[in-house]
C-alpha positions in Angstrom: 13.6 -4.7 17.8 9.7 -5.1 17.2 7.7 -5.4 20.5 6.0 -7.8 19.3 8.8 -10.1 18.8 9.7 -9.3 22.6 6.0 -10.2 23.7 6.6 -13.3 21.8 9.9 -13.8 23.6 8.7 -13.4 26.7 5.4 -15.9 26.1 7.7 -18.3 24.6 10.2 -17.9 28.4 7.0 -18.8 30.1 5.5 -21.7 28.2 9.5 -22.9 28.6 8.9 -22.4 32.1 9.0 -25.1 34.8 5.5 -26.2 36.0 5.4 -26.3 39.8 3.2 -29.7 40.9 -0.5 -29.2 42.1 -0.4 -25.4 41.4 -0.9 -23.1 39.0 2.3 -21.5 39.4 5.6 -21.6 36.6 8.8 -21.2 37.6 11.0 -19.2 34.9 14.3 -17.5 34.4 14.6 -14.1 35.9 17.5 -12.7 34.2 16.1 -13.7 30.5 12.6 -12.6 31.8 14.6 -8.9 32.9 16.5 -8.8 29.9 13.5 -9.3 27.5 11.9 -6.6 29.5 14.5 -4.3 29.2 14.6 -4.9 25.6 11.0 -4.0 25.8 11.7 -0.6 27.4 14.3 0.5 24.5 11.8 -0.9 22.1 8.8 1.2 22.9 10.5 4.3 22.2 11.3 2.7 18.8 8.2 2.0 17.8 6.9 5.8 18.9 9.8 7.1 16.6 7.7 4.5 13.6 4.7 6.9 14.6 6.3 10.1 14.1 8.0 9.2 10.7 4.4 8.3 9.9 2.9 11.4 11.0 5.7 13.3 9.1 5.1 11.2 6.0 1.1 12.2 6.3 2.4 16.0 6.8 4.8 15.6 3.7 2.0 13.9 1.5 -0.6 17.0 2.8 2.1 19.5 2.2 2.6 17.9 -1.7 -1.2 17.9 -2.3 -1.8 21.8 -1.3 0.8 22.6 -3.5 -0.4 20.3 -6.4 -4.1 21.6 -5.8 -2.7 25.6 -5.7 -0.7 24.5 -9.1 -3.6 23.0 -10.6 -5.6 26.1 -9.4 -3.4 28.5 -10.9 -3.2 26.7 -14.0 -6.7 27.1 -14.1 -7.0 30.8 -13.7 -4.8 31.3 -16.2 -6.4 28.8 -18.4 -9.3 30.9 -17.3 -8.3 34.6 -18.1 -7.0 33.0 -21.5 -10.2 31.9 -22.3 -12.0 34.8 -21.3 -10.4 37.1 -24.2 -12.5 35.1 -26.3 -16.4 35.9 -25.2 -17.9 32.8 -26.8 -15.7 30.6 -25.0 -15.9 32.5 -21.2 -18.4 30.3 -19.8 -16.6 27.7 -20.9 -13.8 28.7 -19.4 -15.1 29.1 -16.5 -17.0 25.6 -16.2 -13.7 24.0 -16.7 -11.9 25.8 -13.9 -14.1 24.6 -11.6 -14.0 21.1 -12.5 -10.2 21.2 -12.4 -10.7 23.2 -9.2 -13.1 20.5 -8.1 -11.1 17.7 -8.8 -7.7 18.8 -7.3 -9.8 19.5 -4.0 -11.2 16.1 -4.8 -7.7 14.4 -5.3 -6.1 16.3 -2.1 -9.0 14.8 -0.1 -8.8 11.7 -1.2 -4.9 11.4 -0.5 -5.3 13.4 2.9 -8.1 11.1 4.0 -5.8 8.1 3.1 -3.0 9.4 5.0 -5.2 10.1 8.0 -6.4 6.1 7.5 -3.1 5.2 7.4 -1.6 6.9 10.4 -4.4 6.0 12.4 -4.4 2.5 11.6 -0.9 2.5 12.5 -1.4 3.9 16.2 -4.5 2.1 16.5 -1.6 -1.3 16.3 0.8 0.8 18.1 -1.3 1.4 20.7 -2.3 -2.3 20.7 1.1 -3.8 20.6 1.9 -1.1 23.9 -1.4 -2.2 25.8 -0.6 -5.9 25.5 3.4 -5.5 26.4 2.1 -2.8 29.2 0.0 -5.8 30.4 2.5 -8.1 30.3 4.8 -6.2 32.7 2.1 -5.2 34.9 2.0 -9.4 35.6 5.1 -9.9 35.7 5.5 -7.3 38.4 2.1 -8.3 40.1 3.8 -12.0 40.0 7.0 -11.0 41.6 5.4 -9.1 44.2 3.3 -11.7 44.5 6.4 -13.9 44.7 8.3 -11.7 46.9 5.2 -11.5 49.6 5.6 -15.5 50.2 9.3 -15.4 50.5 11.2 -15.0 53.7 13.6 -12.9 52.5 13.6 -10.2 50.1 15.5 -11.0 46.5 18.2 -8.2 47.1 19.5 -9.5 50.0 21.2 -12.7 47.7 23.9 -11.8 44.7 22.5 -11.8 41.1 24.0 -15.6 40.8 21.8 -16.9 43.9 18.6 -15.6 43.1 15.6 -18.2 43.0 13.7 -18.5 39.6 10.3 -15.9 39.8 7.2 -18.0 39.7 4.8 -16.8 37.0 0.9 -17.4 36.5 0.3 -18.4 33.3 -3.5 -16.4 32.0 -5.5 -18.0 29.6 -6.4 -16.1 26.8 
C-alpha cells in the first residue's frame, strides 16, 4: 500500500476525531490509529523495494548504453579501417568516426543523465513521503506519551477492549 495513502488515512482518523471542549486536544481511535501505523511500517519497506527496482532500471539502461556506444564504436573503426584502403577518403574516414564516436558518447550521456534525474527525483519523493510519515509517528508517540503522563494508570494495565481513546493535537500546517 502507498504511504501516502496511509498518511492520508491517518489525517483523515484525526480530522474524524472527537474534539475535546475548551482544549486543543482530539480524541481518536487507538486501534485504527495502530493499525494504520502498522500498515505504515510494512509500507516503508515497500516503497524502498520501488527505489531499488529504480536504481536497477538506471543500471540496466547504463549497462544498454555502454554497449550501444562500444557497438557504435566498433562499427566505426571498422567503417574506419575500410575507408582507410582508400587514401583520398582516410581523412574522411576518420572525421566520421569521431562524430559517430561523439555522438554515441553524446547519446549514452544524455540517457545516463536522464536516468540519474529520474532516480533522484524519485528518492528525493521517497525521502519526502518517509520524512512526513516519520513525523507523523513521532506525534503520535509524543501524543501518547504525552497522554499517558496525565493518566493515572498506565494503558497496559486494562485489556485491548477497555482502553480509552488517545488524545491527539491536531498541527496546523
Amino acid at each position: 500500500m502507498d504511504i501516502q495513502h496511509l498518511v492520508d488515512r491517518l489525517e483523515d482518523l484525526v480530522d474524524e476525531g472527537r474534539h475535546m471542549p475548551f482544549s486543543k486536544f482530539t480524541m481518536i481511535d487507538e486501534e485504527r490509529a495502530l493499525e494504520l501505523i502498522d500498515q505504515m511500517r510494512i509500507s516503508i519497506p515497500e516503497e524502498i523495494e520501488k527505489a531499488s527496482r529504480v536504481l536497477a532500471q538506471r543500471d540496466r539502461i547504463l549497462a544498454q548504453a555502454n554497449e550501444e556506444a562500444a557497438r557504435l564504436i566498433q562499427a566505426a573503426r571498422e567503417q574506419g579501417v575500410q575507408l582507410m584502403d582508400r587514401e583520398a577518403t582516410v581523412q574522411a574516414a576518420q572525421s566520421r568516426a569521431a562524430n559517430i564516436i561523439e555522438q554515441a558518447k553524446q547519446d549514452a550521456e544524455e540517457v545516463v543523465a536522464g536516468a540519474d534525474t529520474y532516480v533522484a527525483e524519485t528518492l528525493a519523493k521517497l525521502e519526502q513521503q518517509l520524512a512526513k510519515a516519520l513525523n507523523v509517528v513521532r506525534n503520535g508517540i509524543n501524543e501518547v506519551n504525552t497522554a499517558g503522563a496525565v493518566q493515572q494508570a498506565p494503558p497496559a494495565q486494562f485489556p485491548v477492549s477497555m482502553r480509552q481513546p488517545v488524545e491527539v493535537r491536531k498541527e496546523e500546517q
